[in-house]
Backbone as a printed PyTorch tensor [residue, N CA C, xyz], in Angstrom:
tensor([[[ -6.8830, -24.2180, -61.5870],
         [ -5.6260, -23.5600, -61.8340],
         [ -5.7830, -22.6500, -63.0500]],

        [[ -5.1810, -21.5680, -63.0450],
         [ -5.3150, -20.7900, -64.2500],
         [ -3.9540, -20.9710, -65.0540]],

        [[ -4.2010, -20.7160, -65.9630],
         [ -3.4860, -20.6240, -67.2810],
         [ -2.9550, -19.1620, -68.0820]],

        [[ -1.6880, -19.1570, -68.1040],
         [ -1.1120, -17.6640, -68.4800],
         [ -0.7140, -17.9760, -70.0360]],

        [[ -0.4460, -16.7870, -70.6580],
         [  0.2110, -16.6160, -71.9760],
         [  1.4670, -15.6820, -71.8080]],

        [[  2.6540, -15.7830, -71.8230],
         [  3.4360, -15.0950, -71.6950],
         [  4.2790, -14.8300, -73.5700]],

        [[  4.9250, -14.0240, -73.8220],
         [  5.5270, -13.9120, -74.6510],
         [  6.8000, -14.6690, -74.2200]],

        [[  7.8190, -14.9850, -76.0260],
         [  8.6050, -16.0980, -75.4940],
         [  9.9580, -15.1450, -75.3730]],

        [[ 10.3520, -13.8740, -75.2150],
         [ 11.0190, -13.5120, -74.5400],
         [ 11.0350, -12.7590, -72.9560]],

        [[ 10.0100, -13.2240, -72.4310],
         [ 10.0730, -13.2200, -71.1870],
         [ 10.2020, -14.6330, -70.6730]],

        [[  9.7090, -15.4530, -71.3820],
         [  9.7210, -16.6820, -71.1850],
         [ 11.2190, -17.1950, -71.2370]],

        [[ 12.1540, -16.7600, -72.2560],
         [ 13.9640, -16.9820, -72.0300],
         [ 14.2830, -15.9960, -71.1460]],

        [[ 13.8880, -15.0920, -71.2220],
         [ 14.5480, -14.0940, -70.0920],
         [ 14.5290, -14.9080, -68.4070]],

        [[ 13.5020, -15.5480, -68.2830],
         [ 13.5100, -16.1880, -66.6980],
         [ 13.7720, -17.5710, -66.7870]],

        [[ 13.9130, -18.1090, -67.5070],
         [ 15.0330, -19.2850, -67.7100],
         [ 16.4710, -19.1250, -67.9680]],

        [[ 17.0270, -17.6410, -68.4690],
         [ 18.3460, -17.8460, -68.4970],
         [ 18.2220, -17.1520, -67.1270]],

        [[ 17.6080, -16.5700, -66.5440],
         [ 18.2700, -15.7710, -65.0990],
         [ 18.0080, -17.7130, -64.0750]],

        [[ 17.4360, -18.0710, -63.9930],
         [ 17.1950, -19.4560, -63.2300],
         [ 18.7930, -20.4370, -63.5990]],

        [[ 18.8790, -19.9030, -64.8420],
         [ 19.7800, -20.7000, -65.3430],
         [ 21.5170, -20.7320, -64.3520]],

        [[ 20.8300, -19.2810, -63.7570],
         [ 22.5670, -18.8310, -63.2010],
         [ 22.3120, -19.2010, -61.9340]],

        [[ 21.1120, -19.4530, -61.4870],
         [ 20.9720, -20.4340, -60.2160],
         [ 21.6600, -21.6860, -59.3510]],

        [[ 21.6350, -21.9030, -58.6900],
         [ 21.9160, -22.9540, -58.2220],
         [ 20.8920, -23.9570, -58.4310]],

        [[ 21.0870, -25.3460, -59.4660],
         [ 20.7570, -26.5380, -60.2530],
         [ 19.6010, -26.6300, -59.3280]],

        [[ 20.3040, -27.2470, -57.5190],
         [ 19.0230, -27.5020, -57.2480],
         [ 17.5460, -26.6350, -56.1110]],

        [[ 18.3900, -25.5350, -56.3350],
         [ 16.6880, -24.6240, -55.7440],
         [ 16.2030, -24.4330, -56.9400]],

        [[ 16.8010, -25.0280, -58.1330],
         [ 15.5510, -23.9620, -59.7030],
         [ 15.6380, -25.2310, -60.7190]],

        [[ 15.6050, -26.4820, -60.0700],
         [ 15.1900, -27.2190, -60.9730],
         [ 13.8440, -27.9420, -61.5110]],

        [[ 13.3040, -27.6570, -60.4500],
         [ 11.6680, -27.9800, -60.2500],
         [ 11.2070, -27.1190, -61.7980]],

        [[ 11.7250, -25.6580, -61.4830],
         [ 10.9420, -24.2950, -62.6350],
         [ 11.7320, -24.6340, -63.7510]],

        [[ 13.0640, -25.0260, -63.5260],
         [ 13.2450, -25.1180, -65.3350],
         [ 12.7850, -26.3650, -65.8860]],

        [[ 12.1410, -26.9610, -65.4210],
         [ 11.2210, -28.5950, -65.8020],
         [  9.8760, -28.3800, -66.3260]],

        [[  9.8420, -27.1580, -65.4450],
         [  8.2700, -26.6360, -66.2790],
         [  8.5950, -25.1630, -66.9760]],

        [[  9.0800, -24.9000, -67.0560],
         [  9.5340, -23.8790, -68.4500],
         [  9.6980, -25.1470, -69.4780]],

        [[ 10.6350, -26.2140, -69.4770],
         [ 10.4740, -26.7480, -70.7050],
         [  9.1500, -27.1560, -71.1360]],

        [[  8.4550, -27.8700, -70.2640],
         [  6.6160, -27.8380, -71.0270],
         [  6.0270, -27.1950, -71.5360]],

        [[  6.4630, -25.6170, -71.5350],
         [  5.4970, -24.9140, -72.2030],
         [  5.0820, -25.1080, -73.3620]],

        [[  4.5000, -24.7810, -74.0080],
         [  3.8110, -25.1220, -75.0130],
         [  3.2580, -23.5690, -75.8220]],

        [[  3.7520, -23.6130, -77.3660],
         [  2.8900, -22.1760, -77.5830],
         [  1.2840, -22.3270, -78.0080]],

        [[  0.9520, -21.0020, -77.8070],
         [ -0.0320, -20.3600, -77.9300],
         [ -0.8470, -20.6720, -79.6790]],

        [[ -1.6810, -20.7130, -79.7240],
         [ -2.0940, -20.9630, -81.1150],
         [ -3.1080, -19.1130, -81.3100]],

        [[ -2.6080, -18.0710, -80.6980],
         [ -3.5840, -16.8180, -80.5650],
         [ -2.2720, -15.3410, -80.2130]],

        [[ -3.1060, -14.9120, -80.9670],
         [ -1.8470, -13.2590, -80.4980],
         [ -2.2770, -12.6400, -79.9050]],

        [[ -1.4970, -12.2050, -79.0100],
         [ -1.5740, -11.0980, -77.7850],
         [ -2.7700, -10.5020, -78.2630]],

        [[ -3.6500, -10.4950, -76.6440],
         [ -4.9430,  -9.7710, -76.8280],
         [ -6.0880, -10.1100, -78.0680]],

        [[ -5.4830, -11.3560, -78.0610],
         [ -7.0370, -12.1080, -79.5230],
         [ -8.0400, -12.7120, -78.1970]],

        [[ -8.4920, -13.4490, -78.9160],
         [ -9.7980, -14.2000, -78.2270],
         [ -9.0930, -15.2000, -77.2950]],

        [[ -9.9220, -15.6540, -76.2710],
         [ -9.2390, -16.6410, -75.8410],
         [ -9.0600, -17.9430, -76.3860]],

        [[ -7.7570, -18.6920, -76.1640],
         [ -8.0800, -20.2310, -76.4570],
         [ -9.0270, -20.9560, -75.9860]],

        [[ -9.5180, -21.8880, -76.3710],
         [ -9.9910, -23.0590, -76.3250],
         [ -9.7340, -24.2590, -76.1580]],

        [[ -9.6620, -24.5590, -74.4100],
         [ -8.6860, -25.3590, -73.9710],
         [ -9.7590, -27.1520, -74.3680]],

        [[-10.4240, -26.9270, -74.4440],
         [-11.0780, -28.4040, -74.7650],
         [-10.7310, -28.5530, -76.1690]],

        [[-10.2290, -28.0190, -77.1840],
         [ -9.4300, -28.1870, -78.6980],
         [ -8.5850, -28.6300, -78.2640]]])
């Protein structure tokens, strides 16, 4: 599986549009929007190092 970096206003931007959804076709995605987790790297640095 690959792994994305998104910035965290795209990242609210598609949780508040999910948000105006109906609970249960978009509850699966807002369960994993909350996991995200940030980035320890800025746009266009090196990649992470997922075994750290």
């Amino acid at each position: 599986m690959k792994n994305f970096i998104i910035n965290e206003e795209l990242a609210n931007a598609v949780f508040n549009y999910l948000s105006t959804r109906p609970y249960r076709e978009v509850a699966g995605l807002m369960a994993g929007l909350g996991q995200l987790q940030s980035a320890e790297k800025e746009p266009n640095g090196p990649p992470v190092d997922e075994a750290s």
